[in-house]
C-alpha positions as CSV (number, residue, x, y, z in Angstrom):
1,X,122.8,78.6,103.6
2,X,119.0,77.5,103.5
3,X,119.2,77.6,99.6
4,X,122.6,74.5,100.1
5,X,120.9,72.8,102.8
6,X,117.8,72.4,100.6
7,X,119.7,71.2,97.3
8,X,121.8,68.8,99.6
9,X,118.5,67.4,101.0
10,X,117.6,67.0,96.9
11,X,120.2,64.8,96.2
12,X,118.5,62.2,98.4
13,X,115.6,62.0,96.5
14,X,116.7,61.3,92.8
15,X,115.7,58.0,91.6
16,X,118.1,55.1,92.6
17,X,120.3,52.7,90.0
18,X,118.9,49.5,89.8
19,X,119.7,46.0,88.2
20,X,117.7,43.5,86.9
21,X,117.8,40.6,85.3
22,X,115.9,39.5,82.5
23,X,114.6,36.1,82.4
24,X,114.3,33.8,79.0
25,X,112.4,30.8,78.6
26,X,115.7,28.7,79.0
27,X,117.8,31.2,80.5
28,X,117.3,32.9,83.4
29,X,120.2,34.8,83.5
30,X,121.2,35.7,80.1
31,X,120.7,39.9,79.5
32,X,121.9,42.2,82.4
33,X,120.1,45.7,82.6
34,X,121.7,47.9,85.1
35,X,121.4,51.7,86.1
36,X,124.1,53.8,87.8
37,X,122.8,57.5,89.4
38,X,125.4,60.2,90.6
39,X,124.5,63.5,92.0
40,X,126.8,66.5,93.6
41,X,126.7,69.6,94.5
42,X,129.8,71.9,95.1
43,X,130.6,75.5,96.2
44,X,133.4,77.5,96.5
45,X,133.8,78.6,99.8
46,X,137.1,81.2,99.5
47,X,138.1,82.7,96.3
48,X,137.6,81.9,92.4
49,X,135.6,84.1,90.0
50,X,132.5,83.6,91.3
51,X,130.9,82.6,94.6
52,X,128.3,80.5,92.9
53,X,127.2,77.1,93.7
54,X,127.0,74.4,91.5
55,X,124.8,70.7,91.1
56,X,126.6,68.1,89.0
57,X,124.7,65.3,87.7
58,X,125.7,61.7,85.9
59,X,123.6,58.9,84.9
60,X,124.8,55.5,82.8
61,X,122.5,53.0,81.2
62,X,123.7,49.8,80.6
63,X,123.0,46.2,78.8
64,X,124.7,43.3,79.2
65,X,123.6,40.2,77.1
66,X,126.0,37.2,78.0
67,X,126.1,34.7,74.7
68,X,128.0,32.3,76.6
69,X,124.9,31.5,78.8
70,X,122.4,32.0,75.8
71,X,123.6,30.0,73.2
72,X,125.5,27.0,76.2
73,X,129.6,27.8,74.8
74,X,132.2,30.2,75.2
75,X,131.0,33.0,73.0
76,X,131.5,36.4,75.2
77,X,129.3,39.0,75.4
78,X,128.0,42.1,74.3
79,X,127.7,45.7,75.9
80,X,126.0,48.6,75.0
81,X,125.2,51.7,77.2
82,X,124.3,55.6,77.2
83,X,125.3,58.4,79.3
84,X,123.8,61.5,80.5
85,X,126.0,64.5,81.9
86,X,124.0,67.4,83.6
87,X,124.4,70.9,85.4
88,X,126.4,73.6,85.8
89,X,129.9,73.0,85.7
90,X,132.1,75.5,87.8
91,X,135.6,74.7,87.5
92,X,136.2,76.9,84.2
93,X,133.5,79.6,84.8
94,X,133.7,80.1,88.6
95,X,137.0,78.8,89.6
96,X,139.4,79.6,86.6
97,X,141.5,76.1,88.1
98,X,143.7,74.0,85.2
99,X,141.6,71.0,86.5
100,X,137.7,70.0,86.5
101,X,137.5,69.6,90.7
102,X,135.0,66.5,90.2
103,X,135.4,63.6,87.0
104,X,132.4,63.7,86.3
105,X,132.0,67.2,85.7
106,X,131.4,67.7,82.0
107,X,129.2,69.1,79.4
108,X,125.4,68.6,79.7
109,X,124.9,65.7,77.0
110,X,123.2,62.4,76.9
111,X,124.2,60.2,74.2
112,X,124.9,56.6,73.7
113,X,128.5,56.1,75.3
114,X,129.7,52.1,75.2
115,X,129.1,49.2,72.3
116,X,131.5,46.6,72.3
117,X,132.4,42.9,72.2
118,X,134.3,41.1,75.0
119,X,135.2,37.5,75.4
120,X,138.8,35.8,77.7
121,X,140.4,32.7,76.7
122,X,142.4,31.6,79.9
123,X,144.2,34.3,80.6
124,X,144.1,36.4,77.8
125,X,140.9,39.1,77.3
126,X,140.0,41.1,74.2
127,X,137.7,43.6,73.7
128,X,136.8,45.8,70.4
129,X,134.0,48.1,69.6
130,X,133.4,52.0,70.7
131,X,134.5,52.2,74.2
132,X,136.3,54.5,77.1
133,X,139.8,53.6,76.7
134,X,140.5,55.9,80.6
135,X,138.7,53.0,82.3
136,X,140.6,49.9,81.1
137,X,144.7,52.3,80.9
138,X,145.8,54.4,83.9
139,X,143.0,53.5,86.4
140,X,144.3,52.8,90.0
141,X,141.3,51.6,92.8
142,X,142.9,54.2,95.5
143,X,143.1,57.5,92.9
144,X,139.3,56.4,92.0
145,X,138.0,56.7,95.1
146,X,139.2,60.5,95.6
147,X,136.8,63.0,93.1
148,X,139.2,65.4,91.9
149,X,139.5,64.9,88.0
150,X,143.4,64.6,88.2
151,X,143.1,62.3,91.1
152,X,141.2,60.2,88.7
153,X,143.2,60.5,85.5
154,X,146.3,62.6,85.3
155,X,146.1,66.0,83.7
156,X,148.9,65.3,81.4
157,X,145.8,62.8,79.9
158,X,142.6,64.9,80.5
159,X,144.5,67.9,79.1
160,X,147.1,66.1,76.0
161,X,144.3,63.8,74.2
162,X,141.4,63.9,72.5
163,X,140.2,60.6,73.6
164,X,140.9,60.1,77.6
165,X,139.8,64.0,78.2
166,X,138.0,66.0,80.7
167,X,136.2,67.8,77.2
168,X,134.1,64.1,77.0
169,X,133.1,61.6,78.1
170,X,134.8,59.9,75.2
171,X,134.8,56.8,73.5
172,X,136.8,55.7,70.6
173,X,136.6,52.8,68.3
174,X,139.5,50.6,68.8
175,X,140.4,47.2,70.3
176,X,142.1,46.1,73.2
177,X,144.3,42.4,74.3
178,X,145.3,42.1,77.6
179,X,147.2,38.7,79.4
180,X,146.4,38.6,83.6
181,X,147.7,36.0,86.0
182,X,148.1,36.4,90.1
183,X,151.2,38.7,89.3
184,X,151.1,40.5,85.7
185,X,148.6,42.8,84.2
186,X,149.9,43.2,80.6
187,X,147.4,45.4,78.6
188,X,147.6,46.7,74.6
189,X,145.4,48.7,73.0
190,X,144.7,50.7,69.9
191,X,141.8,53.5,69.0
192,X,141.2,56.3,67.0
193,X,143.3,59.5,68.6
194,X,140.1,62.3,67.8
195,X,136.6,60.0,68.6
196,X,134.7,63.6,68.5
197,X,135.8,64.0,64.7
198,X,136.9,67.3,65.3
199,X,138.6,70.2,63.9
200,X,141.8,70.2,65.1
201,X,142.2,74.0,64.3
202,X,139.3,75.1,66.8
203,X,139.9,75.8,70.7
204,X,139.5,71.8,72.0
205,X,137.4,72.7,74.6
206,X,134.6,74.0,72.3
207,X,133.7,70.5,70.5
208,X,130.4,68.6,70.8
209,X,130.6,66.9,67.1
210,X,129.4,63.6,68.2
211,X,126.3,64.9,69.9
212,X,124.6,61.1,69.8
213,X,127.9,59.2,70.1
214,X,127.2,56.7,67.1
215,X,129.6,58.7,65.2
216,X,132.7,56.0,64.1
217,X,136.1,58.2,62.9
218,X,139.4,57.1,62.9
219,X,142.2,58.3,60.6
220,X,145.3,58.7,62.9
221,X,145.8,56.0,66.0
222,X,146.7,56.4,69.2
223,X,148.4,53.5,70.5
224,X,148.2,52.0,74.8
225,X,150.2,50.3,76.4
226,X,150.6,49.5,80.4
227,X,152.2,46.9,82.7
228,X,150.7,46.2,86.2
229,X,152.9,43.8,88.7
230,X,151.6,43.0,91.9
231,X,154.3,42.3,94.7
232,X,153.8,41.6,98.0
233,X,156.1,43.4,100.9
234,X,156.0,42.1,104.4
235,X,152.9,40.1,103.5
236,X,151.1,43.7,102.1
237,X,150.0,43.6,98.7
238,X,151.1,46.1,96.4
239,X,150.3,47.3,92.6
240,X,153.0,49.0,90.8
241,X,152.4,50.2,87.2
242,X,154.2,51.5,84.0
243,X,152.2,52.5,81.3
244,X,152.3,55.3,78.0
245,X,150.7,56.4,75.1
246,X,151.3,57.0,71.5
247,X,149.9,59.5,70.0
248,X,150.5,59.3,65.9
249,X,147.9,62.3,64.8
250,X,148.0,65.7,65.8
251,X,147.9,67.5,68.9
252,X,144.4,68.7,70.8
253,X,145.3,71.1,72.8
254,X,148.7,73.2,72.1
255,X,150.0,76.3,73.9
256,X,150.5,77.8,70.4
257,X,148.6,78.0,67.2
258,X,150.3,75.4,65.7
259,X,149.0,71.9,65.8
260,X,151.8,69.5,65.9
261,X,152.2,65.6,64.8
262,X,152.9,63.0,67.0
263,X,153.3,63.2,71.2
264,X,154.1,60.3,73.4
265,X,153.2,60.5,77.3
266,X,154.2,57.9,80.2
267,X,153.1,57.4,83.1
268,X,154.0,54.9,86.9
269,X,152.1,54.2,89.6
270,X,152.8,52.8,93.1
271,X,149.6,51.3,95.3
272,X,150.8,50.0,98.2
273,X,148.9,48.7,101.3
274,X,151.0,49.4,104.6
275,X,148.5,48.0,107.1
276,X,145.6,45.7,107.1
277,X,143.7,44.0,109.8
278,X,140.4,42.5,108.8
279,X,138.2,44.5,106.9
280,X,140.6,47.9,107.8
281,X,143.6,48.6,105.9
282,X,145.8,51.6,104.9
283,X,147.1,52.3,101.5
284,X,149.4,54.9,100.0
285,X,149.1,56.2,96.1
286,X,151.7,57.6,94.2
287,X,151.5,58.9,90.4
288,X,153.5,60.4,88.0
289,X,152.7,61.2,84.1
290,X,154.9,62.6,81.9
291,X,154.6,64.5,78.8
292,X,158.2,64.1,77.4
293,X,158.1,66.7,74.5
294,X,158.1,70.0,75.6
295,X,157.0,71.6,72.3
296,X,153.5,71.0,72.2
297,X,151.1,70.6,74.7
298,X,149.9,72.5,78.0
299,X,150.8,70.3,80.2
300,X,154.4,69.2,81.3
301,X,153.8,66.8,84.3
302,X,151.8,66.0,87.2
303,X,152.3,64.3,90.8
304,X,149.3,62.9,92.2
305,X,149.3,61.1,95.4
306,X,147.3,60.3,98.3
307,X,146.6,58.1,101.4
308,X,143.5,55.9,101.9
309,X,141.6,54.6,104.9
310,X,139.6,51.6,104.0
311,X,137.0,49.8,107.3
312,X,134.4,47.7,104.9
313,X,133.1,49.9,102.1
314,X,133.5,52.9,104.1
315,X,137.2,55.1,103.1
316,X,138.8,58.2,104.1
317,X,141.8,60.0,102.0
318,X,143.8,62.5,102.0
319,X,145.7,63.9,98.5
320,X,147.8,65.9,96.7
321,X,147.9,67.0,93.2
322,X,150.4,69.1,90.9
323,X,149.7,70.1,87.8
324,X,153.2,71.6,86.1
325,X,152.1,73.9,82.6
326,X,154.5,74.2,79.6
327,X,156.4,77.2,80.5
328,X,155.7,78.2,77.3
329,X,152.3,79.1,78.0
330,X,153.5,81.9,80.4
331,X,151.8,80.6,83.4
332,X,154.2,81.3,86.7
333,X,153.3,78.7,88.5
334,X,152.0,75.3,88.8
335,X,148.4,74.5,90.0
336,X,148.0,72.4,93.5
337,X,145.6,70.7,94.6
338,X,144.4,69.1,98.5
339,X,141.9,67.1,99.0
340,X,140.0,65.5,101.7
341,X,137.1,62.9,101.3
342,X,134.9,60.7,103.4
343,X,132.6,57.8,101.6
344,X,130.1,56.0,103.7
345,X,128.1,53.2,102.4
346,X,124.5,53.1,104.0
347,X,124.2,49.6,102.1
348,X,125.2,48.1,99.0
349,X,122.5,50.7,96.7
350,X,123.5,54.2,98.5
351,X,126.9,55.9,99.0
352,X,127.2,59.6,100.3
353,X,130.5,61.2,100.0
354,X,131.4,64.8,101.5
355,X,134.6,66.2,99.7
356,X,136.8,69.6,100.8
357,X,139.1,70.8,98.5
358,X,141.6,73.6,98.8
359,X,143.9,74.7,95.5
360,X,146.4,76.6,95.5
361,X,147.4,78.9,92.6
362,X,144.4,78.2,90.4
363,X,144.9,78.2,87.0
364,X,148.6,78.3,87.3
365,X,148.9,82.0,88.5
366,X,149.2,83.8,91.4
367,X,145.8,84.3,92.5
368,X,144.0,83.9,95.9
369,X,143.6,80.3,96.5
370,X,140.1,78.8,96.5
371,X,138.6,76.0,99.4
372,X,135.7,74.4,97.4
373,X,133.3,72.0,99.4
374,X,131.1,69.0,98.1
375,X,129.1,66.2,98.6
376,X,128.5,63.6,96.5
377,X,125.5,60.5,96.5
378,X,126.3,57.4,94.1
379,X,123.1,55.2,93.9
380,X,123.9,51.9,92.3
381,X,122.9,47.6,92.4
């Protein structure tokens, strides 16, 4: 209990993001350096493979330099930025669970991540370069404020695809259009389906082939595609989203030894505010993604929902995962997941954010469920 209390008290200490500025002779605004820190540390409380505790660590370096203001026109801008993944992971070692219980829980790495161009023309933005593809397709504001990874991106995704997985960070070259107004959010986007340049006949979860991520592969696509439509009910602002992907290469991550060509997945999404007053509101999230072949990957389908209290920059949810396997993979039953979290902002630098999670038939089989607890401290500018 001292040992926790202490590496708690740790997290409070690492050195805060920051973002500055850096000032040319005729532009004072024209290169944005920015510095994001995350920190966590998790336990399992009841159950799993081993009562062990774990610290999770996640840093991202960024550059912004804005051509529009250096050279006076409308020329876009340029990003570049590095990431650093650190600790001991616990979901597959200690817990045994289908799902990572925090997104950014990952292997220890630091590499450079982001480099790519970005410029809008009224309503229409495109982007192209090396980037994450899971922060532009599938992303919901609700489901991002909750720390399971599933909550974040749907297993179907983290667990079908070399390029949106849990087995990252990843970044693929690729491009990506999208046309935005007050109602529509139409998005399109294409990238290579295996970034890591991986052998396809080794166990997925066992690739680091990019260790400096400046490696550029493509030979089969994958292929995005989403629709967002805001509506508003009763005065309440809502989001609701269809969205898919193509994949044209082979599969990452079969139930069998055979590694199949071609998978497509799909995906809707309902965020809907139900009551707002002020700075307060109340939201409800509902997802599901769909793998629609049933040949080929590990995961069939998942339900991710959740309800979120928002006063300021302070929130409160509650949620609910399900991860269905293939039933091919011999798994008798489906992986569950509840999750409570609490975020408050001491100011606009420093979140801290405790996080209880109980799952229920970890790893898809009939095992004694697991109550994992967590707190996690975002410093960012």
């Amino acid at each position: 209990m001292i040992r926790r209390l202490i590496l708690y008290l740790c997290l409070f200490i690492t050195t805060p993001a920051f973002s500055k500025t850096v000032p040319l002779p005729y532009c004072d605004s024209c290169i944005d350096f920015n510095l994001l820190d995350i920190n966590e540390y998790w336990g399992n409380e009841m159950g799993g493979e081993k009562k062990r505790g774990s610290y999770l660590g996640f840093t991202e370096a960024s550059v912004d330099i804005h051509l529009d203001k250096i050279f006076n026109g409308h020329y876009g801008s340029f990003h570049i930025s590095g990431e650093n993944n650190r600790g001991n992971p616990m979901s597959n070692k200690n817990l045994g669970t289908l799902d990572f219980i925090s997104n950014i829980e990952n292997y220890n790495q630091a590499k450079l991540y982001e480099f790519y161009y970005e410029n809008n023309f009224g309503p229409w933005y495109f982007k192209f370069g090396k980037f994450d593809f899971a922060r532009d397709f599938e992303i919901d504001n609700i489901s991002s404020d909750f720390l399971n990874a599933s909550m974040v991106s749907s297993m179907v995704i983290n667990n079908n695809t070399f390029n949106m997985s849990n087995y990252g960070p990843a970044s693929s070259p690729g491009a990506e259009v999208r046309f935005t107004t007050d109602e529509w959010d139409i998005g399109l986007g294409i990238s290579s389906d295996n970034p890591y340049r991986g052998n396809f006949n080794k166990d997925f979860t066992d690739m680091n082939t990019d260790p400096t991520g400046t490696a550029i592969f493509w030979k089969t696509s994958m292929i995005y595609f989403e629709v967002k439509k805001n509506i508003k009910i009763m005065g309440l602002l809502g989001t609701y989203t269809v969205g898919g992907f193509i994949d044209t290469g082979k599969q990452a991550n079969t139930y069998d030894d055979r590694f199949h060509t071609g998978n497509e997945l799909f995906y809707a999404t309902v965020n809907q505010t139900v009551w707002e007053n002020n700075i307060k509101s109340l939201s409800v999230f509902v997802r599901l993604a769909v793998d629609p072949r049933k040949d080929r990957t590990a995961i069939d389908y998942t339900i991710d929902t959740g309800i979120l209290y928002q006063e300021g920059d302070d929130f409160a949810g509650l949620g609910f995962s399900l991860t269905k396997p293939n039933s091919r993979m011999l798994l008798p039953e489906s992986e569950m997941r509840l999750e409570a979290t609490y975020s408050h902002s001491f100011n606009k630098y420093i979140a801290v954010q405790p996080n209880i999670q109980y799952i229920i038939h970890p790893g898809g089989m009939k095992e004694e469920n697991e109550l994992v607890t967590g707190v996690r401290t975002t410093f960012v500018f």
